[in-house]
C-alpha positions in Angstrom: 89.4 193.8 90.1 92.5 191.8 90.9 93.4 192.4 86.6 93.1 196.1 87.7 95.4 195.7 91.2 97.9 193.9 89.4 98.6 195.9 87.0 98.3 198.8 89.1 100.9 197.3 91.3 102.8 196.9 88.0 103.2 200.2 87.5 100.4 200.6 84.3 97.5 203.4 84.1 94.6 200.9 84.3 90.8 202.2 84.2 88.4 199.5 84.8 84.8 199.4 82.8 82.3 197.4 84.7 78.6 197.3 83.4 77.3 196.7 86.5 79.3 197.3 89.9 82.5 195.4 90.7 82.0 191.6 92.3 78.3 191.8 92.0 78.3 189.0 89.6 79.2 185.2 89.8 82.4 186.0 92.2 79.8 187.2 95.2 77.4 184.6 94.0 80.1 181.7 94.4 80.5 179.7 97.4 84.3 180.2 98.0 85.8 176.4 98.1 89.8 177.4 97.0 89.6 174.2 95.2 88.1 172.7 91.8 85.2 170.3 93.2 86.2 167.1 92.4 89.7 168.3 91.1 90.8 164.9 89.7 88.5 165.0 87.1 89.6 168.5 85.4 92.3 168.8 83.1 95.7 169.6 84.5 95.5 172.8 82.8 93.1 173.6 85.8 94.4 172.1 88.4 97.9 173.8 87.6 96.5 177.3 88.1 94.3 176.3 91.4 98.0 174.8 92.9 99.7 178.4 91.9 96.4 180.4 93.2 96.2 177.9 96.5 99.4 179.6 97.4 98.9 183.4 97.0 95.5 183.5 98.9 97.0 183.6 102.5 99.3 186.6 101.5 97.0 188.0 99.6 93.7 188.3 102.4 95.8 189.2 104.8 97.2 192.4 102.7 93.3 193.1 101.7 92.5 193.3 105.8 95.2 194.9 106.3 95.0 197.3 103.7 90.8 197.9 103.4 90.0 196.8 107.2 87.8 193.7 105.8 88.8 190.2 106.4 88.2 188.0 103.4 88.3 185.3 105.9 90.8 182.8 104.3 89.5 179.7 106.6 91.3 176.6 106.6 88.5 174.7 107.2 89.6 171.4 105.2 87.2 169.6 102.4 85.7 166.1 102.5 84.7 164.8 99.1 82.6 161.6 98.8 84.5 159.9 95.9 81.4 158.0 95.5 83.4 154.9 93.7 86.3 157.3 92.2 88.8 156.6 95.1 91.6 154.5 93.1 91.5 157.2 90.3 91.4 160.5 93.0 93.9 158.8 95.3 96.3 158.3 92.2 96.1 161.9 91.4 96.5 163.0 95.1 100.0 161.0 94.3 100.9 162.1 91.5 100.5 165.9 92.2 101.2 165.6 96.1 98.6 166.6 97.7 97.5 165.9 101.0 94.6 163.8 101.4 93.7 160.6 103.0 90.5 157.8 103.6 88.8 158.4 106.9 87.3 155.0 108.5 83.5 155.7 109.6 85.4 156.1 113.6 87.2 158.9 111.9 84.6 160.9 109.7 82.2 160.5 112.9 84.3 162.7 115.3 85.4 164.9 111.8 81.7 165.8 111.2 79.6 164.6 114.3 76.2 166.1 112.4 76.4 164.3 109.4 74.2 162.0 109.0 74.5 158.6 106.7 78.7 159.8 106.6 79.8 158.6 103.2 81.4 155.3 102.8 84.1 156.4 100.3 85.5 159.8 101.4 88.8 161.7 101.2 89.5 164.5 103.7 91.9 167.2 101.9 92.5 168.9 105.6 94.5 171.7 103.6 92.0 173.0 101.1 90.5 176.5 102.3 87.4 178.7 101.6 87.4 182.4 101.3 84.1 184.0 102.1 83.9 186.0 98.5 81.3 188.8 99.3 83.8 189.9 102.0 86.9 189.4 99.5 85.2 191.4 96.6 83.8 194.4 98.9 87.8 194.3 99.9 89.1 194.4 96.1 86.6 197.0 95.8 88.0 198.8 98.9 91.7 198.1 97.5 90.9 199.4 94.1 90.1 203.1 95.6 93.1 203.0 98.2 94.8 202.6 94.8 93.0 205.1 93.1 92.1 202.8 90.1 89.7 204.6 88.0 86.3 202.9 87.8 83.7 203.4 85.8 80.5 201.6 86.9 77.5 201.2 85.3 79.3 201.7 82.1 78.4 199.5 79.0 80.8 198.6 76.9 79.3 198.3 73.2 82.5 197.2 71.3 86.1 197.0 70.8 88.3 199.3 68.4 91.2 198.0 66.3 93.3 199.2 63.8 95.7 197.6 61.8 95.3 194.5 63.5 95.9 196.4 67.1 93.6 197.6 70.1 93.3 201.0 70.6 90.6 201.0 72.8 86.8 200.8 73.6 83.7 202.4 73.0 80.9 202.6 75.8 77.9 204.3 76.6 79.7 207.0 77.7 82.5 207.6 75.0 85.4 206.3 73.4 88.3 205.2 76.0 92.2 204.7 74.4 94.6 202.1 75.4 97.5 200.1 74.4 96.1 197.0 75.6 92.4 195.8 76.7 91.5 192.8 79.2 88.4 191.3 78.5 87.2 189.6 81.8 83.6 190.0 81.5 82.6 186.7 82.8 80.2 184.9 80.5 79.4 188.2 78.9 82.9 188.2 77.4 81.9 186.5 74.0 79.5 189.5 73.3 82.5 191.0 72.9 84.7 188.4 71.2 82.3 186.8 68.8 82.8 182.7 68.5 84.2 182.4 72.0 83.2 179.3 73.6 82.3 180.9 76.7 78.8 180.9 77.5 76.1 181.0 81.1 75.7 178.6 83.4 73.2 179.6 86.5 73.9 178.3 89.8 71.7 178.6 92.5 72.4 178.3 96.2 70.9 179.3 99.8 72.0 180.0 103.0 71.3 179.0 106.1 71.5 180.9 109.3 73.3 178.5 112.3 74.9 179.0 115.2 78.6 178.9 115.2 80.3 175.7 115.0 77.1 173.6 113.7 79.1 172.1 110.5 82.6 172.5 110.7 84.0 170.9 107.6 83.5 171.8 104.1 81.0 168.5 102.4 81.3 167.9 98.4 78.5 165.0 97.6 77.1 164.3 94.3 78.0 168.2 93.3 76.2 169.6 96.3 78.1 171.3 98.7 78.0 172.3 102.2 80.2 175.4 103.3 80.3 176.6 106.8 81.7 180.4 107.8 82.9 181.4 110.7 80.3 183.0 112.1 77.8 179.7 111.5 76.1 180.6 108.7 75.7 177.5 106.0 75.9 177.7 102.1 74.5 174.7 100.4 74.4 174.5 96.4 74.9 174.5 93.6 72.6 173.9 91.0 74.2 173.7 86.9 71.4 175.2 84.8 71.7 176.2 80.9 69.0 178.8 80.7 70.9 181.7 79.0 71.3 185.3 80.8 68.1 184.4 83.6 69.2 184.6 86.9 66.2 183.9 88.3 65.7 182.0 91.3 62.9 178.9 91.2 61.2 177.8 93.9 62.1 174.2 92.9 66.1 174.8 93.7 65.3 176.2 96.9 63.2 173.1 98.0 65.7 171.0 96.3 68.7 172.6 97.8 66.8 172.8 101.6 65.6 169.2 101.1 69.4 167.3 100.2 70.9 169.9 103.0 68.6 168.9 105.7 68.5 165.3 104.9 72.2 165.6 105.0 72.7 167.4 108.4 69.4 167.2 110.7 70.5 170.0 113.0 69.6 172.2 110.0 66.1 171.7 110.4 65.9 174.0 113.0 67.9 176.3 111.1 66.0 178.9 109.0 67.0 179.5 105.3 67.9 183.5 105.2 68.7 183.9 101.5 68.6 182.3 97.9 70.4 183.4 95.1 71.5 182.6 91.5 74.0 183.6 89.6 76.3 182.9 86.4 79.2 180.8 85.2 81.4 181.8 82.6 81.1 177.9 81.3 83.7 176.8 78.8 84.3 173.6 77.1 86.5 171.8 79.5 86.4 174.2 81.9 89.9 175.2 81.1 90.0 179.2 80.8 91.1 181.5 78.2 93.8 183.3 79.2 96.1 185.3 76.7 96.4 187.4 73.8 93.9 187.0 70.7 95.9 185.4 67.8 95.0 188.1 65.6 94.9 191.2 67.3 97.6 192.4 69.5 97.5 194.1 72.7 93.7 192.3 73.1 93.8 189.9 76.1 91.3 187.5 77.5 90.9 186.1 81.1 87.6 184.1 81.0 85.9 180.9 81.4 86.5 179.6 84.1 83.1 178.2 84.8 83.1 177.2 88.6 86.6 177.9 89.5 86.5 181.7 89.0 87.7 182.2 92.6 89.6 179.5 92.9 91.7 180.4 89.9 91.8 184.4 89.7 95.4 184.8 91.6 97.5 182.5 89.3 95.0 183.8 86.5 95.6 187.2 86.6 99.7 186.7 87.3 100.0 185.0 84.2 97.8 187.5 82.1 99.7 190.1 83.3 102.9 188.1 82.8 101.5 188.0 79.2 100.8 191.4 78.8 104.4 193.1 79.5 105.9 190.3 77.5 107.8 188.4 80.4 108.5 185.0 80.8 105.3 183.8 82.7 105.5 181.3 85.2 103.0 178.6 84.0 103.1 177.6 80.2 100.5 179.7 78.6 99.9 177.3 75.6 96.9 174.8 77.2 94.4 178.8 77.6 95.7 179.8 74.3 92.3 182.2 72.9 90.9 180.6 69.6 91.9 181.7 66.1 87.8 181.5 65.0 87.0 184.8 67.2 86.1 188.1 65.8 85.8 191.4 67.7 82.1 193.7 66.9 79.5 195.4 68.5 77.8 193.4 71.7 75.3 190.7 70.8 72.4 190.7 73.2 72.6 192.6 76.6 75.6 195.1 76.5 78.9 194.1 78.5 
C-alpha cells in the first residue's frame, strides 16, 4: 500500500493486486515497535533504512489522519532493552551511529516503569524510539489508497509473471492478464512463489493482547525477544514467538500460555488483566534479515521489496522511497548495493498457495 501511494504521488498509473485484502497480513499482525529489536545486532544495511524510515513516520501519520480521519497513533512512548550482558557492544553502536540512549540505575528504571517487577540489571532506555499502532496505520493506507483512487484488486491471485525479451510486461491472475512497464513484487513471504530461488521464506509469530486500563505499562519492554507494547488507550501486546512451520498460521495453545505466563510474571498488575485476543501471523524471513529491494538482475522493469522479516513496519517508508527511487532511474538516497536481488532467481507459475 505505501509502494502504491508512492508512486501514485509520483505521478505513475499504479493498480495494486492483493490476494487477500490490503494489511491483513503480517503488517496488522506486527506489534509496531519503529525500531529493529535489539538493533545493534543487525547489519547496518538494516539499521540504515530503520534511521531514514524513523524520520518520515511523524510526517507521514499525521498526513494519513489528516487525510483518512484515522490516527495511526505515532506514540513516542520510548523503548527499554535489557542488553542482558551486550551493553559494551550496544552502547558502542549507540556511539557510533548517534543515537540516544543511556543506562538507567535501578532508582531510575523504578520511577520509568513502577510495575515492572525484577527491573533488569543491564538496561538501555532509547527515550526516542516510537511505536505506531499498525491495524490503525494499514486501515488508513487502505483509506488513503481510495482518496487516491488507486485501483485495487482484492482477492485476486496472482499465478505468474510475464516477460519478454528479458522485460516485464505484466501479470497473469485469476482474473486475466494485467500489462505494465514495470511490476513490484511485495508479497511478503509469498514473494518467492513468484521469484523462484529467493531466499525469502515464513516465519510465524504469535502474540496476545491484553485489555488494561490506561496508563498500566507505559514504556515499551524488549527482554530475551519478548516484548511488552502499551497503546494509548491501555491495551498491552506481549510477543513474539519465531516459529518455522511453513504457511500455518495457526495459533497453539502453548504460545498463548507461554506468552500470558512471561507477561504476567513480568508485570503483576496484568493478572487482573484479561487476555482479549491471540493471533499469529507471518514473517517474510530472510537470511540476515537485510531485505531485497531492487531490480532483478536479469529482467528489467521487475522489482522486489521483500524480506524484511520483523522489521516490515519499521522499514516500509525508507523501503518504498528507495524502490521507487529505483524504479524512475534517479539517484536514490541510500546506496542500493547491500538489497541487491540475487542472480539465482527465476520467474514461473506460483509454487504452493497462489500469491
Amino acid at each position: 500500500m505505501l509502494s502504491a501511494r508512492e508512486l501514485t504521488l509520483r505521478g505513475a498509473d499504479v493498480l495494486l493486486i492483493e490476494r487477500n485484502r490490503p494489511g491483513t497480513e503480517s503488517s496488522w499482525a506486527g506489534g509496531g515497535i519503529l525500531s529493529p529489536l535489539y538493533p545493534w545486532r543487525y547489519p547496518d544495511a538494516v539499521n540504515q533504512l530503520a534511521f531514514r524510515s524513523q524520520q518520515f513516520y511523524p510526517k507521514l501519520c499525521e498526513q494519513l489522519r489528516e487525510h483518512t480521519g484515522i490516527d495511526p497513533e505515532w506514540t513516542c512512548s520510548g523503548l527499554l532493552i535489557d542488553t542482558f550482558g551486550e551493553s559494551d557492544e550496544a552502547l558502542d553502536w549507540v556511539r557510533r551511529n548517534g543515537v540516544t540512549a543511556h543506562r538507567l540505575a535501578a532508582v531510575e528504571l523504578n520511577d520509568l516503569e513502577p510495575g515492572l517487577r525484577e527491573p533488569p540489571k543491564d538496561a538501555l532506555w532509547f527515550p526516542e524510539i516510537a511505536q505506531a499502532r499498525n491495524p490503525r496505520l494499514t486501515r488508513a493506507l487502505r483509506t488513503e489508497l481510495e482518496r487516491l483512487h488507486i485501483r485495487v484488486l482484492t482477492d485476486t491471485r496472482v499465478t505468474n509473471l510475464m516477460a519478454d525479451s528479458g522485460r516485464i510486461i505484466g501479470v497473469r491472475s485469476n482474473r486475466g492478464t494485467h500489462q505494465a512497464d514495470a511490476v513490484v513484487v511485495c508479497a511478503g513471504s509469498w514473494s518467492s512463489q513468484l521469484v523462484h530461488g529467493l531466499p525469502v521464506f515464513p516465519v510465524r509469530g504469535q502474540m496476545i493482547l491484553f485489555r488494561a486500563p490506561s496508563g498500566t505499562i507505559r514504556h515499551m519492554y524488549l527482554r530475551e525477544d519478548r516484548y511488552a507494547i502499551p497503546r494509548r488507550d491501555g491495551r498491552v501486546l506481549f510477543g513474539s514467538t519465531v516459529e518455522t512451520d511453513g504457511y500455518d498460521k495457526r495459533v497453539t495453545q502453548a504460545a498463548r500460555d507461554e506468552l500470558a505466563e512471561i507477561a504476567r510474571r513480568r508485570y503483576p498488575v496484568l493478572r487482573d488483566c484479561p487476555i482479549e485476543h491471540h493471533w499469529a501471523g507471518l514473517r517474510p524471513g530472510s537470511p540476515n534479515g537485510v531485505p531485497f529491494i531492487g531490480e532483478h538482475p536479469e529482467i528489467s522493469g521487475l522489482f522486489l521489496d521483500t524480506g524484511h522479516y520483523r522489521n516490515g513496519l519499521v522499514l516500509a517508508p525508507a523501503s518504498v522511497e528507495l524502490c521507487a527511487d529505483l524504479i524512475e532511474r534517479r539517484p536514490p538516497a541510500l546506496d542500493p548495493s547491500p538489497y541487491r536481488v540475487p542472480a539465482n532467481t527465476q520467474i514461473g507459475r506460483t509454487t504452493g498457495d497462489d500469491v
